[in-house]
N, C-alpha and C positions, 0 to 999 in steps of 0.2 A: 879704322874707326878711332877717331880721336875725345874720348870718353870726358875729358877736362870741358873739351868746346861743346860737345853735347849739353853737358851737366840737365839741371833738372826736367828741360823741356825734350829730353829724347822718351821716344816711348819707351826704351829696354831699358831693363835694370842688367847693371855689370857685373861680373863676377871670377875672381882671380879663378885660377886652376884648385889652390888649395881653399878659396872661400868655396866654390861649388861642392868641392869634393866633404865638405862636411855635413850637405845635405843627404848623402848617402842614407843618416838613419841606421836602420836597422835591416838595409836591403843584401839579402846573401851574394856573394860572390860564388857565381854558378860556372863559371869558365874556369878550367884549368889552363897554364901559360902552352900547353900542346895546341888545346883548342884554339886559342890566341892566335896562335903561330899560324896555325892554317887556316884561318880566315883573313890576314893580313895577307895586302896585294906588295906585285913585287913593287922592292925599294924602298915598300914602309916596315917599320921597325914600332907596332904597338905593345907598350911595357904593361906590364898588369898594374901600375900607379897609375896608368891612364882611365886601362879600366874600372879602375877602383873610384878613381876621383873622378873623374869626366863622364862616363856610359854608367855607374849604379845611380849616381843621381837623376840624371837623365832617366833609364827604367823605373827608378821610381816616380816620377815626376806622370809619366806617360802612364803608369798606371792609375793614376788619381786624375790624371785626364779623360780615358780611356772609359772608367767607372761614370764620370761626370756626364758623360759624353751618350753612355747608355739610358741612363734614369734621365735623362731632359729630352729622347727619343721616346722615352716609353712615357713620359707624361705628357709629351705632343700627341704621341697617339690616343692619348685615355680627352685631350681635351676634343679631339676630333671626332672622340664616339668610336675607335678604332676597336680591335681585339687583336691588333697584333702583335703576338710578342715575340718575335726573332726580334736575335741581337741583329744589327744595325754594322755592318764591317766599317773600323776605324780605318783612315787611310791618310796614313803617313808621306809628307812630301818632301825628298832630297835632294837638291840643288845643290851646283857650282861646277868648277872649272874642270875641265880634263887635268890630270894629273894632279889633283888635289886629295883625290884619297876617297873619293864619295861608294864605292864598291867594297872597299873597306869598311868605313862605319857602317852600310847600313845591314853589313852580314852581322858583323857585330852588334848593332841591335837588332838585328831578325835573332840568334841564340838566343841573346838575355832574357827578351820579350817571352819567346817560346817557352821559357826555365820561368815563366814566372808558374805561381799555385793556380792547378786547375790545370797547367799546360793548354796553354790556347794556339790554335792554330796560326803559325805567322805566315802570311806569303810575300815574296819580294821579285818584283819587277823590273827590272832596268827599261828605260823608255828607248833604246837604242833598238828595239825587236818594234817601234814604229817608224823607224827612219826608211822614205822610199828608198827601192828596189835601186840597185847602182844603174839599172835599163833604164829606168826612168828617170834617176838624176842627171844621167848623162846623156839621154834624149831633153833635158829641161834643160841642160844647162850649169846643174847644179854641183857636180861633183866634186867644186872648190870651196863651195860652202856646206859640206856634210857637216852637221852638229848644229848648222843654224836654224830658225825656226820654221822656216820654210821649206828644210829640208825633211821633215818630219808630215806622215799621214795623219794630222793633227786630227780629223773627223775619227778615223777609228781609234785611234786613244780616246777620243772623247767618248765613244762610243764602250768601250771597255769599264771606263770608271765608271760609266751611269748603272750601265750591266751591273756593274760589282756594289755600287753603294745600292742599288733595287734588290740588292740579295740573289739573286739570280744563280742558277747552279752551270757548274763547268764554264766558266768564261775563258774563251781563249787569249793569249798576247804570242803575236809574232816572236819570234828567237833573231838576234841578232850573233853573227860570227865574228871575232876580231881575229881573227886568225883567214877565214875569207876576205873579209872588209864585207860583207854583206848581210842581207837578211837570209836564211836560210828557207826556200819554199818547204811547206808542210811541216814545219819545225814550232811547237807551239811550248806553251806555258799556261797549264789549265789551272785556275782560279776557281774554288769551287766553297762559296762562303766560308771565307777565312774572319774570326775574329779580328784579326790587323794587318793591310794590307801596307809596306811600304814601297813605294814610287819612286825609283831615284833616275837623273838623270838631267842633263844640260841645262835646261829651258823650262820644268815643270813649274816653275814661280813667273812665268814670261806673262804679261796681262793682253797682248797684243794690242792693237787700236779701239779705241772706243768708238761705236758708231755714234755719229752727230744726230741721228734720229733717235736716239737712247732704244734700238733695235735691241734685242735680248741676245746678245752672242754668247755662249758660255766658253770661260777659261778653263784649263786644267785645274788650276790651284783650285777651284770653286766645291769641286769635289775634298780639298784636302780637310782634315779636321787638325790639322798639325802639322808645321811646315820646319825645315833645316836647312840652316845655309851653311856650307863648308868652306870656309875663307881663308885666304893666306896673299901674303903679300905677292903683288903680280911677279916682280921680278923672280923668287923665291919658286912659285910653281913656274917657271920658264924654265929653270935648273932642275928642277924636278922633271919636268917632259925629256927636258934633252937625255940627262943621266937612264929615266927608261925605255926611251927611244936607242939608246948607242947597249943595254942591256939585251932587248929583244934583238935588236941584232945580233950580238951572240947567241941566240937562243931559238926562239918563234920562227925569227925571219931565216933561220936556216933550213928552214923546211921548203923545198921544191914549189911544196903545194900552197906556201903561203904568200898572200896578195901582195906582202911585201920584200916576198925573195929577192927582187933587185937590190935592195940597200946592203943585203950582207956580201953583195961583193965588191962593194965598193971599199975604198982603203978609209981608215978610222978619221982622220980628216976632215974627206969630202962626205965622211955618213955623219957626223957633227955640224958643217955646214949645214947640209937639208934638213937634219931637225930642227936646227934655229930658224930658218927660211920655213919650215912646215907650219911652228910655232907663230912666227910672227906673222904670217899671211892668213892664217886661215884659225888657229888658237885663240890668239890673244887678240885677232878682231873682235870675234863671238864674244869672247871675253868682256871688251868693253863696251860692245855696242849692245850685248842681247842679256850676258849672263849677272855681272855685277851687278847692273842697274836694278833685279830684282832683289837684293841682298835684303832690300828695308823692307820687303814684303813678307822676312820669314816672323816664325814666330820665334826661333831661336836660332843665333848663330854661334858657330863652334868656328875659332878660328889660330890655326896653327903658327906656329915658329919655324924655325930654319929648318929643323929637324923632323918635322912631319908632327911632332906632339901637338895637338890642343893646348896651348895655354889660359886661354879667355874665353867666358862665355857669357852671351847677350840673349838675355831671355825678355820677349814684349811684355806690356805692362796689361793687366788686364784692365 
């Protein structure tokens, strides 16, 4: 984002790391740096001044969203003649790249949110438990473009969120394995009227084609009340992949039973090769053909430096 050539006609307002972090307020710091520690994924390295400056503003922000978000439900309901008043589940959307960190922030705000007064129920989703069955991808065709939009059960996601923003009790979400590469049969994630639900995952900001009959399709996002895009320079998460790609090989991929036990025996090298070849064929396609492109669609983006930290953040204009 080049904030100069923006200037006044961009819809986001900008904001340094240390201008955001003054919006914090009066919001408590509910994470101890243990806690921190273990909700960070590998090879990121989140400092409690991120937390402090970047995620309490953010919690607080999303809490005055969140309130806003309820009383303008319950006054649609009172103009419709309604009587109902269950809260209305907020549904948080997280977008961007593989290996940009997105599993990470959004544990880190599923805690924060959860620690706020009242302790509300948070639930968190990764859209990776709707991606088809690798039977099916590779009876389509697909299993070179896993992450892309096409690769994903898009009806039953869509089918989920409606479930969940209708208030609906026990909603299932398929379970994905990164340790199989697959979806797990009868492996579920039960949704049972959560105060705020966050979504994270590839494509959840993708609008797909518009029909030329103005046919009603609905999007994902359409369900979102609040959207995040996690951004970083392309080449910057390309280093990022490789580095936890050649990690998991020491690790994950040492295991017999993992999808990707080949690579740990190959020599350090040729297993550096194929992450750069994995990355540039099948990554950083998605990347620019499916994932970027929705950046302008969030309502805020948070977007990193060399080092994995959030520097900058782009919050829409209302």
């Amino acid at each position: 984002m080049d904030q100069q050539a923006t200037g006044d006609l961009s819809p986001f307002r900008f904001f340094t790391k240390e201008q955001w972090g003054k919006l914090r307020a009066d919001t408590p710091l509910t994470l101890s740096r243990e806690e921190v520690r273990q909700l960070q994924g590998m090879n990121e390295r989140v400092s409690m001044d991120e937390v402090v400056k970047i995620y309490l503003p953010l919690s607080r922000l999303l809490s005055f969203y969140v309130d806003a978000m309820q009383d303008l439900f319950h006054a649609t309901e009172v103009f419709l003649g309604g009587r109902n008043q269950k809260k209305m589940p907020y549904i948080i959307g997280l977008a961007g790249s593989v290996a940009v960190g997105k599993s990470t922030t959004a544990r880190i705000l599923q805690a924060l949110l959860a620690r706020w007064p009242g302790h509300p129920k948070i639930d968190l989703v990764p859209t990776d438990g709707f991606l088809l069955p690798n039977a099916v991808l590779e009876e389509e065709g697909l299993m070179d473009k896993k992450g892309f939009p096409e690769s994903y059960d898009v009806q039953a996601l869509l089918r989920f969120l409606s479930d969940v923003k209708a208030g609906k009790r026990n909603v299932r979400a398929p379970v994905y394995s990164h340790f199989s590469y697959d979806v797990l049969p009868g492996e579920f994630i039960e949704v049972d009227q959560p105060d705020v639900l966050i979504i994270e995952g590839l494509n959840v900001l993708q609008p797909g084609r518009l029909p030329k009959d103005g046919e009603a399709i609905p999007f994902v996002s359409d369900f979102f009340d609040f959207s995040v895009y996690l951004d970083a320079d392309e080449a910057v998460i390309h280093r990022w992949y490789v580095e936890r790609f050649m990690q998991l090989r020491e690790t994950a991929f040492k295991d017999p039973n993992s999808y990707f036990h080949r690579y740990s025996k190959v020599g350090e090298q040729e297993a550096e090769e194929i992450a750069h070849r994995i990355w540039e064929q099948t990554n950083l396609s998605n990347l620019r053909e499916n994932i970027l492109p929705t950046r302008q669609r969030a309502d805020l983006i948070l977007a990193k430096g060399q080092g994995h930290a959030i520097e900058t953040v782009a919050l829409r204009k209302l």
